[in-house]
C-alpha positions in Angstrom: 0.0 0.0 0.0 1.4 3.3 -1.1 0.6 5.9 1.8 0.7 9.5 1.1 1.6 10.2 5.0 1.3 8.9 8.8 -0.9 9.7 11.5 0.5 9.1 15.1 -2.6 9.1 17.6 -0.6 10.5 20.4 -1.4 9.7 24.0 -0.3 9.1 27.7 -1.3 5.0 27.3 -2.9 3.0 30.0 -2.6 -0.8 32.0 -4.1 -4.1 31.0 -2.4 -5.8 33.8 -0.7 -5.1 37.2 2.9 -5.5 35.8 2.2 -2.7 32.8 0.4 -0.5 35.8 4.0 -0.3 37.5 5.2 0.3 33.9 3.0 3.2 33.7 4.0 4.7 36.5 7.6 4.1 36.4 7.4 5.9 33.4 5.5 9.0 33.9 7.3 9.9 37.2 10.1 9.7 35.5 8.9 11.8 32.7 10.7 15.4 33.3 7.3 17.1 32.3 5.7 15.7 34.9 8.3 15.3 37.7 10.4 18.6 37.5 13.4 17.7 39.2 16.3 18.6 37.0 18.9 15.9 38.2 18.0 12.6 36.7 19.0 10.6 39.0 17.0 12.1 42.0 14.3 12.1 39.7 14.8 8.4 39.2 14.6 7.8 42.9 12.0 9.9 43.9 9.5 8.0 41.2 10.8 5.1 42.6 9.5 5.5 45.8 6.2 6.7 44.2 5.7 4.0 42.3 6.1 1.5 45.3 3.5 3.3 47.7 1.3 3.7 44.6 1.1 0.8 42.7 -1.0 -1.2 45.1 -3.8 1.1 46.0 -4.2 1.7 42.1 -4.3 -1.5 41.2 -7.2 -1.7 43.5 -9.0 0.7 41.3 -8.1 -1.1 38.3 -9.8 -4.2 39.6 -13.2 -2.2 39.9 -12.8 -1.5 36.0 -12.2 -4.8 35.2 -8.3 -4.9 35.6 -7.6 -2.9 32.3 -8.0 0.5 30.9 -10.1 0.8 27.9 -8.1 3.3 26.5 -6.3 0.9 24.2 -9.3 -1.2 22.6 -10.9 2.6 22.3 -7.7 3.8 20.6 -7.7 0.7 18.2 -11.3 1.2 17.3 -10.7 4.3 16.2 -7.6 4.2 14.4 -9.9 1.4 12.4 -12.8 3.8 12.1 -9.9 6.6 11.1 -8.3 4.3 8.7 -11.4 3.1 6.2 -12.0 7.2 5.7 -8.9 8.0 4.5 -7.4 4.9 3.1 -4.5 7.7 1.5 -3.2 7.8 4.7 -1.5 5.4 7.5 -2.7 5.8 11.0 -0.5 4.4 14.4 -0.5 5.4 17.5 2.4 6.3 19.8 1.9 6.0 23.3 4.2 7.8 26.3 3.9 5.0 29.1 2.8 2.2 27.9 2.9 -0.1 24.9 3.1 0.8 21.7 5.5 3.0 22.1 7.3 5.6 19.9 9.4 3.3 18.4 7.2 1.0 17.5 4.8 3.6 15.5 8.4 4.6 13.7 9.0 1.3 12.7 5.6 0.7 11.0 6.1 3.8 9.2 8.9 3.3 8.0 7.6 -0.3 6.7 5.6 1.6 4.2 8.4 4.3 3.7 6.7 6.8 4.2 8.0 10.2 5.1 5.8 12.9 6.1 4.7 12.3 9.5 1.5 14.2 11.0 1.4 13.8 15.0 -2.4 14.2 17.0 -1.5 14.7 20.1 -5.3 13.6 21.7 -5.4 16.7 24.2 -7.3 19.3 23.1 -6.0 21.6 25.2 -1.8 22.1 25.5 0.1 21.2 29.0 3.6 20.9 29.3 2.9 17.5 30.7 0.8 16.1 28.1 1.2 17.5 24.5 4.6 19.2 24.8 5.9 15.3 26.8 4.5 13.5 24.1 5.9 15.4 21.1 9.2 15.4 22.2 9.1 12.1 23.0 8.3 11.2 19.3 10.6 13.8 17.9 13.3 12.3 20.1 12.7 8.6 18.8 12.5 9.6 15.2 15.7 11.1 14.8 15.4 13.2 12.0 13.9 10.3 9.8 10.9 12.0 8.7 9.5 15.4 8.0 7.0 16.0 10.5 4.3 18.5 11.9 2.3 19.0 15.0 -1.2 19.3 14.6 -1.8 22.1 16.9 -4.4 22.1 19.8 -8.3 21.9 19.1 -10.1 22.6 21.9 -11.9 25.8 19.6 -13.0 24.1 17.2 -17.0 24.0 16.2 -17.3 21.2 14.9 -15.7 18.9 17.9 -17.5 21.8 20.4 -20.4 20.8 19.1 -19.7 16.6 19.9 -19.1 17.1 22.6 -22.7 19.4 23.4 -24.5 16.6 21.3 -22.8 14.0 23.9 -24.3 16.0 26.8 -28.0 16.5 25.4 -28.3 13.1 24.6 -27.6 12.1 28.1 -29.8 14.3 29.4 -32.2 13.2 27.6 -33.2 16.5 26.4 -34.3 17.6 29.9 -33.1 20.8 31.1 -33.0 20.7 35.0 -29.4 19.5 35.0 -26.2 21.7 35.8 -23.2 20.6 34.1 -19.6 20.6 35.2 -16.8 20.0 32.2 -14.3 18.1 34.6 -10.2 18.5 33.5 -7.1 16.8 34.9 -5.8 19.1 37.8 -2.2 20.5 37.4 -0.1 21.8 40.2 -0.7 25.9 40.2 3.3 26.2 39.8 2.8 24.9 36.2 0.9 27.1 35.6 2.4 30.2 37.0 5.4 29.1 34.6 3.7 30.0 31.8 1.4 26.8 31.2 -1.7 27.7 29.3 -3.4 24.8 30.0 -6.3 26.4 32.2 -6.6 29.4 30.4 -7.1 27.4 27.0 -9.9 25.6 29.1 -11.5 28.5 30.0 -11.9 29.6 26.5 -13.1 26.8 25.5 -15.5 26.6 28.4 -16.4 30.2 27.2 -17.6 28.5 23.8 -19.6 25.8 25.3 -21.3 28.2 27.5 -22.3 29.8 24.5 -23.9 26.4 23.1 -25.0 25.1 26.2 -26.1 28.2 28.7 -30.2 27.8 27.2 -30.7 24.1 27.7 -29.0 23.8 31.3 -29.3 25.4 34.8 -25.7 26.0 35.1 -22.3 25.3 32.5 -19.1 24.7 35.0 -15.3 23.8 35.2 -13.6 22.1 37.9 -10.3 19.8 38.0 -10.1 16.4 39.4 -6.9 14.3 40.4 -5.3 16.3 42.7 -2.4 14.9 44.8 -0.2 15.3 47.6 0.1 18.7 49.4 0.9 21.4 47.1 -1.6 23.6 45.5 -3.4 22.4 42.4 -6.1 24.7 40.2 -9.3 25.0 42.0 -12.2 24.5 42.2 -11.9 20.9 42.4 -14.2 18.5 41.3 -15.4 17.7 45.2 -15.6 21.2 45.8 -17.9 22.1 42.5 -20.4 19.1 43.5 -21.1 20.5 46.6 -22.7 23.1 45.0 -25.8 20.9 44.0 -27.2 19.3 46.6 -30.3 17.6 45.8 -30.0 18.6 42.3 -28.8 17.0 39.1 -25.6 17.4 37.4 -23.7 15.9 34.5 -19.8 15.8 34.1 -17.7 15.8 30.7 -14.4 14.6 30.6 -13.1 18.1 29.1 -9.8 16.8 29.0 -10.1 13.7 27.3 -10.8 11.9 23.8 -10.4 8.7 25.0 -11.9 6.9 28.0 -9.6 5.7 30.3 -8.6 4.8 34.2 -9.8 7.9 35.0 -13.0 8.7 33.0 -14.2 5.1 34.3 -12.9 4.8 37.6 -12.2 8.4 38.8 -15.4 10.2 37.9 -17.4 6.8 36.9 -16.8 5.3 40.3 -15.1 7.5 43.0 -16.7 10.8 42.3 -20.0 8.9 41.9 -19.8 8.2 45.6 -18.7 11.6 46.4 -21.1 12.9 45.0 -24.2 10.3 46.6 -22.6 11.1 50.0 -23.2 14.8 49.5 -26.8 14.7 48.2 -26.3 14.9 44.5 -30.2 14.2 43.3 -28.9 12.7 40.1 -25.2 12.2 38.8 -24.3 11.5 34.9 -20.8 10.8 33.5 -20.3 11.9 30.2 -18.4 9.3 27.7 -15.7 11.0 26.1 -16.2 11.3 22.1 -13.8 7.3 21.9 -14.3 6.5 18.0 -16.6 9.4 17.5 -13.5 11.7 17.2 -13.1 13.3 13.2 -10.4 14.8 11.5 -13.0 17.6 10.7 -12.1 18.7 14.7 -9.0 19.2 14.0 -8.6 20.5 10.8 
């Protein structure tokens, strides 16, 4: 098959057992995106003793999800849905923590020879610790073997603004006496303040939504989940947000996500869920995250 170019999916990656959980992790602790420690091997020692105290307790929120993120199948199925579209062009995927790999989306490229390389990084909004880890990562691996370009971020456009509202309505079921809340994975406030524009480029987008949205709903919110350890992490969180609606209903969206994963099925699925009954939420809706759904035409 004669492609004209690649398309490299790019995204963090996910477990489908225990071992590739501590793979995970290993990994993206030692990412310097996400751990900003500048000497490697403290770096390398302080995600070592993360990954030890971790790996347990999330494996127990694995099991509640069946012992595997879906992230992969979810990929796959789109990559297949991608592929029979535009048959003129190779998609792969390249994941940073687990399996596949950069490396192995290079080598299947350069199977068919092919030169011009686009990379989708699946975050519609930029972080330093998502897109920016992810493209360097494949920059890194590819060595100057191909001409490539960086699709930039999408999180304006209409067309994938307007999924993602068609995704809420239809799990409301066309009822209007729900307030929803765009959930996004937290970040320490000192990435930010280094010049991150993660949360600002999610409250623009939030901005748009509100704009669709604002009509059919009580309420159109934002608030970050996945906080951890001590320091200070953009607020509100999600905990904080759903105490607002007591004895009212609310829907969450995944704002930060194309794909399901650990955290869109667990995290907000299970954990939040519970929160959320505890506090006297009347009615609380998860949001699937677009999956095989996602277009070109969002990005474009």
């Amino acid at each position: 098959m004669n492609y004209k170019q690649a398309v490299v999916l790019l995204n963090m990656g996910g477990a489908r057992n225990k071992d590739e959980l501590k793979v995970f992790l290993t990994n993206m602790f030692n990412d310097n995106n996400i751990l900003t420690i500048k000497n490697d091997l403290f770096r390398s020692i302080i995600a070592s003793l993360i990954v030890f105290s971790r790996t347990d307790k999330a494996w127990e929120n694995y099991e509640q999800i069946g012992g595997k993120s879906p992230l992969h199948e979810l990929t796959d199925k789109l990559i297949q849905n991608l592929q029979s579209l535009y048959p003129d062009i190779f998609f792969t995927t390249a994941m940073r923590y687990t399996s596949p790999f950069a490396q192995t989306a290079i080598a299947k490229i350069e199977q068919y020879n092919i030169k011009d390389v686009v990379l989708l990084p699946l975050y519609p909004q930029y972080s330093t610790t998502t897109t920016k880890s992810s493209v360097e990562d494949f920059i890194a691996k590819a060595n100057n073997k191909f001409k490539i370009s960086v699709i930039e971020p999408f999180y304006k456009n209409l067309q994938y603004n307007q999924a993602i509202c068609d995704e809420i309505i239809y799990q409301a079921n066309n009822h209007k006496d729900y307030h929803i809340i765009f959930s996004a994975h937290g970040l320490p406030q000192k990435v930010v303040d280094k010049g991150d524009p993660y949360e600002t480029q999610l409250q623009e987008q939030i901005n748009i939504l509100k704009k669709i949205l604002l009509n059919d709903f009580l309420s159109v919110n934002l608030a970050y989940q996945s906080k951890v350890g001590p320091m200070k992490w953009l607020e509100p969180s999600l905990e904080t947000m759903l105490e607002n609606f007591k004895n009212q209903k609310v829907i969450i969206y995944p704002i930060s996500f194309i794909i399901d994963n650990s955290e869109t099925v667990f995290e907000l699925s299970i954990e939040y869920k519970e929160i959320a009954e505890k506090i006297g939420i009347k009615e609380y809706k998860v949001c699937r995250c677009l999956n095989d759904k996602f277009s070109l035409d969002f990005v474009l």
